[in-house]
C-alpha positions in Angstrom: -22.8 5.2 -2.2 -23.4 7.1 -5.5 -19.9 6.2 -7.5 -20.7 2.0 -5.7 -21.7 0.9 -9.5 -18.6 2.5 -11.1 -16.0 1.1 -8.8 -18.1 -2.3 -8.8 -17.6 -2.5 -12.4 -14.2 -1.5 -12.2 -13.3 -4.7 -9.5 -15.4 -7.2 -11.9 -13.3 -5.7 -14.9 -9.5 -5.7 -13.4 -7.8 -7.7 -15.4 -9.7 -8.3 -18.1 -8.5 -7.7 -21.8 -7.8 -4.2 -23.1 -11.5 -3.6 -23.8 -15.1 -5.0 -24.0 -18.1 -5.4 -22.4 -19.3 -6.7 -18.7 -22.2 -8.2 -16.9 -22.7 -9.5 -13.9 -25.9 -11.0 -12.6 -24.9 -10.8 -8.7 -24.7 -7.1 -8.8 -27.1 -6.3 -12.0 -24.5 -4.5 -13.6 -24.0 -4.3 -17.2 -21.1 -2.0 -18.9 -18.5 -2.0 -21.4 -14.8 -0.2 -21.1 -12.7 1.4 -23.8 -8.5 0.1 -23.5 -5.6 1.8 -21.8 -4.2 5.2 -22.9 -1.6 7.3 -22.0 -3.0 10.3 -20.6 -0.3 12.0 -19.1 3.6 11.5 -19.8 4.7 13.6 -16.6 8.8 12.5 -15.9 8.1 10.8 -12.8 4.4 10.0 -13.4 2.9 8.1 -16.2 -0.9 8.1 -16.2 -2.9 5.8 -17.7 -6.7 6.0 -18.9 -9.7 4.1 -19.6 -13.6 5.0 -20.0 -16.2 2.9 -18.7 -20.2 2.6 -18.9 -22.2 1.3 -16.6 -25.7 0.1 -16.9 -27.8 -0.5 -13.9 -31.6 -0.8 -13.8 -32.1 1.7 -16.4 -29.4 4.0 -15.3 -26.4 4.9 -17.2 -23.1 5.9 -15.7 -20.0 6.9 -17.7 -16.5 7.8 -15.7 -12.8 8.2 -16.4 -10.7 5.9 -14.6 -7.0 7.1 -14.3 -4.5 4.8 -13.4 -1.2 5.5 -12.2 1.9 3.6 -14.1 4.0 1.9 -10.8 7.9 3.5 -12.2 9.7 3.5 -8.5 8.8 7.0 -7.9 6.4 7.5 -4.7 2.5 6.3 -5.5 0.7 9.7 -6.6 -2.6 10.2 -4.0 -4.8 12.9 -6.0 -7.5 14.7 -3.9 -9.3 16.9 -7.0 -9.3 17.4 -10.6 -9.5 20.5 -12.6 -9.9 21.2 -15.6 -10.5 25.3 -17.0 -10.8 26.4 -13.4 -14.1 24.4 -12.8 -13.4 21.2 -9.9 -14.4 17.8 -11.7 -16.4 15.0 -10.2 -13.3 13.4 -9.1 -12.6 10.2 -6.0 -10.0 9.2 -5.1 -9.5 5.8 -4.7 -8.3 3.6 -2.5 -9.2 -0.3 -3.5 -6.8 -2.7 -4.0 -7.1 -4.4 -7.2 -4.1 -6.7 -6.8 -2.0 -4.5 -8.6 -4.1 -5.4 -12.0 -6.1 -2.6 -14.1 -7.5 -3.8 -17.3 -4.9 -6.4 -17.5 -1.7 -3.9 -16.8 0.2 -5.1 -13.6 2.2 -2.5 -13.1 -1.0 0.2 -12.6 -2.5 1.2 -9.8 -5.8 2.8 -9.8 -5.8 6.3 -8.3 -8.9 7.9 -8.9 -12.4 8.1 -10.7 -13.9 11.3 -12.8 -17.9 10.7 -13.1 -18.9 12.1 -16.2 -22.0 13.8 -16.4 -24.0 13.9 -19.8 -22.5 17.8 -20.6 -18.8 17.1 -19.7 -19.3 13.8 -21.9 -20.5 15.8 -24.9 -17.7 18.1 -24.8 -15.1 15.5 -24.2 -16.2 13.7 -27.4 -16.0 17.2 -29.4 -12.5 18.3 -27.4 -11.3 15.8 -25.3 -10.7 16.3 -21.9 -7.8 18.5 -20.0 -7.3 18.4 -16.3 -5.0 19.3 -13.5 -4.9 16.5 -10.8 -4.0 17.5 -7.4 -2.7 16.4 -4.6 -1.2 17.0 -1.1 2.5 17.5 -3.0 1.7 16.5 -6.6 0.0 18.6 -9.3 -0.2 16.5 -13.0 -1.5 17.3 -15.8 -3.5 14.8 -18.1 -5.4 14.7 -21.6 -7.3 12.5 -22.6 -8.2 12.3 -26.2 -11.5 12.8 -27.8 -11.5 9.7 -29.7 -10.9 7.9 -26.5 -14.6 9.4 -25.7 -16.3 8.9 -29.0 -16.1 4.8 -28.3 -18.5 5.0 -25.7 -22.4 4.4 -26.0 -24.8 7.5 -25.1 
């Protein structure tokens, strides 16, 4: 599974402080993880958003993972991201972290963007803008650049 180090990372991290760095010898994984932002302040839907980096066996990995603030509305399930009319690298996901995300109880994790080395450079110059979409929910989200500029290469 190409995204099974991100989401890995993200189970060993769950509620952990609101940033830092990871390792874990049973899985070879090594990262760090930027704190919570909001990254969308939609009526109904507050989004939440932290970076991660994943090291593994010389391979670096860096992804968005956006969180979904629980606010008695129905749980968002987003299918794509867009952002400037080109599809992200988004999954959805669909583990259950006990309701924990980086030490916030009230978020549930509702999908993963995959940065690749191009959309990371531009993020860190402009942040990033997307449209998340789902079966009957469209939300927008930004995520700042300085959010972006905290990660390693």
């Amino acid at each position: 599974m190409r995204y099974l180090p991100l989401i890995l990372l993200l189970v060993v991290t769950a509620c952990a402080s609101p940033s830092g760095l990871v390792s874990s010898p049973q899985t070879g994984l090594n990262g760090q993880y930027t704190s919570q932002v909001v990254i969308s302040d939609h009526p109904h839907h507050v989004l939440m958003g932290h970076l991660i980096t994943v090291d593994r066996n010389g391979t670096r990995s860096h992804a968005l993972i956006i969180a979904h603030r629980r606010d008695g509305v129905h749980r968002l399930r987003m299918a794509q991201a867009w952002s400037n009319g080109t599809e992200l690298p988004f999954t959805a996901t669909t583990l259950q972290l006990d309701g924990c995300t980086h030490g916030h109880c009230r978020d549930s994790a509702i999908g993963i963007v995959t940065l690749s080395d191009g959309l990371l450079a531009m993020a860190r110059r402009e942040g990033l803008s997307a449209r998340l979409t789902g079966r009957s929910d469209a939300v927008d989200i930004h995520v700042p650049a300085r959010l972006f500029q905290s990660l390693p290469d």
